[in-house]
C-alpha positions as protocol buffer text, in pm:
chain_id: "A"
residue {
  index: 1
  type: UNK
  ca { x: 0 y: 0 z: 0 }
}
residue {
  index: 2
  type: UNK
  ca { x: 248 y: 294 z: 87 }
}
residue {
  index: 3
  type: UNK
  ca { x: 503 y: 183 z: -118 }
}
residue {
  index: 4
  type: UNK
  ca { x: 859 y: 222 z: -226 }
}
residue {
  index: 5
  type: UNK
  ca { x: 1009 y: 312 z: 77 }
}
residue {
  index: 6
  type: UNK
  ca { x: 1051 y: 248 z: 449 }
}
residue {
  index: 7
  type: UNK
  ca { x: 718 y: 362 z: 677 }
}
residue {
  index: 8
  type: UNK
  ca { x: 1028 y: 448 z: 951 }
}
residue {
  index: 9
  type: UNK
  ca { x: 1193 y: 701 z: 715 }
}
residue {
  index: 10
  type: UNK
  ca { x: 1130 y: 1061 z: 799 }
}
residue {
  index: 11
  type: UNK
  ca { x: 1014 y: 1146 z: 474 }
}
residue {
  index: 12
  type: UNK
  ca { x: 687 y: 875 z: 517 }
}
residue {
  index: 13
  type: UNK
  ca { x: 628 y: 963 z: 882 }
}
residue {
  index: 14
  type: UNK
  ca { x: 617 y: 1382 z: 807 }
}
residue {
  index: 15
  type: UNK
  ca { x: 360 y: 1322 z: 478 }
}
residue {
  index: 16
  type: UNK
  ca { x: 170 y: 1093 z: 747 }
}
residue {
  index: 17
  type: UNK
  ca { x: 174 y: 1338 z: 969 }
}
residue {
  index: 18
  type: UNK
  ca { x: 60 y: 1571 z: 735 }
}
residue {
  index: 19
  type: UNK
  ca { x: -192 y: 1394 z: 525 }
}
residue {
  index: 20
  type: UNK
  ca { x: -416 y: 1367 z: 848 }
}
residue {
  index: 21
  type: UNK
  ca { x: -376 y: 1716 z: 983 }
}
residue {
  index: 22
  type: UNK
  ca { x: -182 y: 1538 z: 1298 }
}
residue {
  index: 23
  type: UNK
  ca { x: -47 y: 1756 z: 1586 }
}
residue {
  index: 24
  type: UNK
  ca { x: 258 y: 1972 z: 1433 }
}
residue {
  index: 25
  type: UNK
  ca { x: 125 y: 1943 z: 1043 }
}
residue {
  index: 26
  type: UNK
  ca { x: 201 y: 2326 z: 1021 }
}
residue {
  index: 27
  type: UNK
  ca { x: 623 y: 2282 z: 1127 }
}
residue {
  index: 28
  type: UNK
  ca { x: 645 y: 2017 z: 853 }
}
residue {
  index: 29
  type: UNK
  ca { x: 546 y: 2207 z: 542 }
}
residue {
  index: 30
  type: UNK
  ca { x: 881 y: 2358 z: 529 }
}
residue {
  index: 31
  type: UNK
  ca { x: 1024 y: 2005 z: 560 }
}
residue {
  index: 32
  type: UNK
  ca { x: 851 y: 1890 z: 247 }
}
residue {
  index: 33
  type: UNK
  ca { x: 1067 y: 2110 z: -5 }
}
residue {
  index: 34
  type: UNK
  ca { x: 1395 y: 1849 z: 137 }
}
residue {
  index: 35
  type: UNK
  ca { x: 1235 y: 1551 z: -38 }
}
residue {
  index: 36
  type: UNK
  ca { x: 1251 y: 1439 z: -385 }
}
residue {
  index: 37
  type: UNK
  ca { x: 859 y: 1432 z: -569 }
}
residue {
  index: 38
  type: UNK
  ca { x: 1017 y: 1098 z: -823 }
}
residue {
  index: 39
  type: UNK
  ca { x: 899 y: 860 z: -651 }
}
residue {
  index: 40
  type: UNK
  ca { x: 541 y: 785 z: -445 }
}
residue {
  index: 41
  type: UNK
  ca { x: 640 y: 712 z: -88 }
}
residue {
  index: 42
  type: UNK
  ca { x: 264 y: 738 z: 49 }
}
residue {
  index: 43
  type: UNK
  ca { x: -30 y: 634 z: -54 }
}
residue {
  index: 44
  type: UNK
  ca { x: -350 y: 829 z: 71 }
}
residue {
  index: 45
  type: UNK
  ca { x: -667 y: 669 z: 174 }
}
residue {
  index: 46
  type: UNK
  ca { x: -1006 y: 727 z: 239 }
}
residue {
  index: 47
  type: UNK
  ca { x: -872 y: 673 z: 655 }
}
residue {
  index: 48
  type: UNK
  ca { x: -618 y: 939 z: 599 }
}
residue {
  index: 49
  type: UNK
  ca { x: -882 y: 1168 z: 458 }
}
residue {
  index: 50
  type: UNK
  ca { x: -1143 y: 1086 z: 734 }
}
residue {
  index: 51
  type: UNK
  ca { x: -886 y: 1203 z: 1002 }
}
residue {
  index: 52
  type: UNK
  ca { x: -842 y: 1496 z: 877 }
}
residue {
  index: 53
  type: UNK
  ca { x: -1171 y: 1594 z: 798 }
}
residue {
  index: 54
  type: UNK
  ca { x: -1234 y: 1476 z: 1154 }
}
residue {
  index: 55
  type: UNK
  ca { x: -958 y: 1754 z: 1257 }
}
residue {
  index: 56
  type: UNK
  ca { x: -1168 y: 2026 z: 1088 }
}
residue {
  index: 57
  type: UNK
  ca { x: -1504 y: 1930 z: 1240 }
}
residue {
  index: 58
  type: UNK
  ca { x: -1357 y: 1932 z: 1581 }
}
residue {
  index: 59
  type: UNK
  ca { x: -1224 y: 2260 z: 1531 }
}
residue {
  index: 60
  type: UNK
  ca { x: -846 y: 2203 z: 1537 }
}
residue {
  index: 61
  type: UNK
  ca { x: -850 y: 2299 z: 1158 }
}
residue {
  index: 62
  type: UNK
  ca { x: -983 y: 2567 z: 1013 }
}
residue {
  index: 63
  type: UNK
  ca { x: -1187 y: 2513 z: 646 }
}
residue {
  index: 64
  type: UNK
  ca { x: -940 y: 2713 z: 438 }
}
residue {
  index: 65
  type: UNK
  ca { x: -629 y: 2545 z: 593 }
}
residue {
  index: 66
  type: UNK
  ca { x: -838 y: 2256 z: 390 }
}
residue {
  index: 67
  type: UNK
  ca { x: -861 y: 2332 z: 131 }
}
residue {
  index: 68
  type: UNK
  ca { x: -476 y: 2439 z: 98 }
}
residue {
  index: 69
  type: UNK
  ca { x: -427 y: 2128 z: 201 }
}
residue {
  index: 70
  type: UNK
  ca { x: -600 y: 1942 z: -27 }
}
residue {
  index: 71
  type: UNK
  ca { x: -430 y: 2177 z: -312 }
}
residue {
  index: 72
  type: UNK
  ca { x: -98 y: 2065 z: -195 }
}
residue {
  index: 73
  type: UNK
  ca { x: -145 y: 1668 z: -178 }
}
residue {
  index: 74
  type: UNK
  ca { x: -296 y: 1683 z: -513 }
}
residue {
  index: 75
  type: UNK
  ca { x: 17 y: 1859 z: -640 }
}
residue {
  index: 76
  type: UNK
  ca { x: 298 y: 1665 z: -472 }
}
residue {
  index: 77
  type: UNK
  ca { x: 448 y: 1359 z: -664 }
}
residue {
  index: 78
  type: UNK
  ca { x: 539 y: 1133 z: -356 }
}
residue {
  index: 79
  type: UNK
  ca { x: 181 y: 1077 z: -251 }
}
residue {
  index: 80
  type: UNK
  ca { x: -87 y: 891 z: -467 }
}
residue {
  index: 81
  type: UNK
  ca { x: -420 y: 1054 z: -381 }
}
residue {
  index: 82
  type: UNK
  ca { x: -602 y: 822 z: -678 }
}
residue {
  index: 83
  type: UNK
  ca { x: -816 y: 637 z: -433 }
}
residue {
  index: 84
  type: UNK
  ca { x: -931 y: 944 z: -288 }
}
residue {
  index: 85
  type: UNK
  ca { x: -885 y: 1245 z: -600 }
}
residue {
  index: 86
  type: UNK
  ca { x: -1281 y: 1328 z: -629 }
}
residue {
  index: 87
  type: UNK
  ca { x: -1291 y: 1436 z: -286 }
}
residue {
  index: 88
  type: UNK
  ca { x: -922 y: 1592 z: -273 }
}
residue {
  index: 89
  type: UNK
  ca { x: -1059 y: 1803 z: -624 }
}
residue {
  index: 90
  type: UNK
  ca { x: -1365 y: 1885 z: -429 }
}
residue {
  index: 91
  type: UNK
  ca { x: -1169 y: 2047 z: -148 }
}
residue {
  index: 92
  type: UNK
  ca { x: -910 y: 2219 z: -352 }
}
residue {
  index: 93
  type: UNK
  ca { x: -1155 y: 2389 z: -569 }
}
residue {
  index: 94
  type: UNK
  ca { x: -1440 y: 2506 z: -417 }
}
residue {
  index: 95
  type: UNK
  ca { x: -1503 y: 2767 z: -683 }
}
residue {
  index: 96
  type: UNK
  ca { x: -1605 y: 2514 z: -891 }
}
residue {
  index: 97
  type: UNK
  ca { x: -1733 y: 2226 z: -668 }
}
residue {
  index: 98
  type: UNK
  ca { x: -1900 y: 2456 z: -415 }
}
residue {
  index: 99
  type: UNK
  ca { x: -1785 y: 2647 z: -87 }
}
residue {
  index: 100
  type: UNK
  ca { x: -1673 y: 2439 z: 173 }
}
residue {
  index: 101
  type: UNK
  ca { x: -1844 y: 2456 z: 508 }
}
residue {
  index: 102
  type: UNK
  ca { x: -1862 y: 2233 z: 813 }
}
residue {
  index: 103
  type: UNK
  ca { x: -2223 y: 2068 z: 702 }
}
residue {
  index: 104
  type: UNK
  ca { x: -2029 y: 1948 z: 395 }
}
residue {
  index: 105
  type: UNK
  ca { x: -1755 y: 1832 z: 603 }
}
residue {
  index: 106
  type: UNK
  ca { x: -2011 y: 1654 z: 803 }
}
residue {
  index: 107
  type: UNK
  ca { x: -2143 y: 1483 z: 463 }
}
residue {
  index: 108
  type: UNK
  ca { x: -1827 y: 1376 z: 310 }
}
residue {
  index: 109
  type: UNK
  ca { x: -1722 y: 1241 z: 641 }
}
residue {
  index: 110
  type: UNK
  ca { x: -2055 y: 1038 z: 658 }
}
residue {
  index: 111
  type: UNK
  ca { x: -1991 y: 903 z: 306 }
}
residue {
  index: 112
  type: UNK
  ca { x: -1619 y: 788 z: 330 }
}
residue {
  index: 113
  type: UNK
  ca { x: -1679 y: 602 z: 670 }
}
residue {
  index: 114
  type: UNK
  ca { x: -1910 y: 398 z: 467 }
}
């Protein structure tokens, strides 16, 4: 499932970290522009998403730290988002899919855990 390299390495345990809007998401940004985009070290899934949509609802994430958020895994090379892209799309563009709010949180939440 997560792939080509080691789930010990720091590189896997920072996009982990940051995929699910875990406690000290925000240092590792910065981190991310240290490792190579060539190869797909993590692979994102519906769980991953669910946590941190979970973050947002209990109020430890605000809706447009989201949505960059969700611009940001769609963009990097080292995570594959394919299991999860329509709802990663949805929260990167809400021009186009619709504004963002904690009710739609609240859906998509309801439909991954299904």
């Amino acid at each position: 499932m997560n792939s080509n390299e080691n789930n010990n390495t720091g590189h896997y345990q920072d996009l982990k970290t940051i995929v699910r809007l875990a406690s000290g998401y925000q240092q590792l940004y910065g981190e991310l522009t240290r490792y190579p985009q060539t190869t797909v070290i993590y692979t994102l899934s519906s769980t991953d998403v669910i946590a941190a949509l979970e973050q947002v609802q209990l109020g430890h994430v605000d809706i447009e730290e989201l949505e960059l958020w969700a611009s940001l895994l769609e963009m990097r090379g080292d995570i594959d988002h394919s299991c999860v892209e329509g709802v990663l799309y949805a929260l990167a563009n809400p021009e186009q899919m619709g504004e963002i709010s904690h009710e739609k949180v609240s859906q998509l939440l309801t439909l991954l855990k299904k």
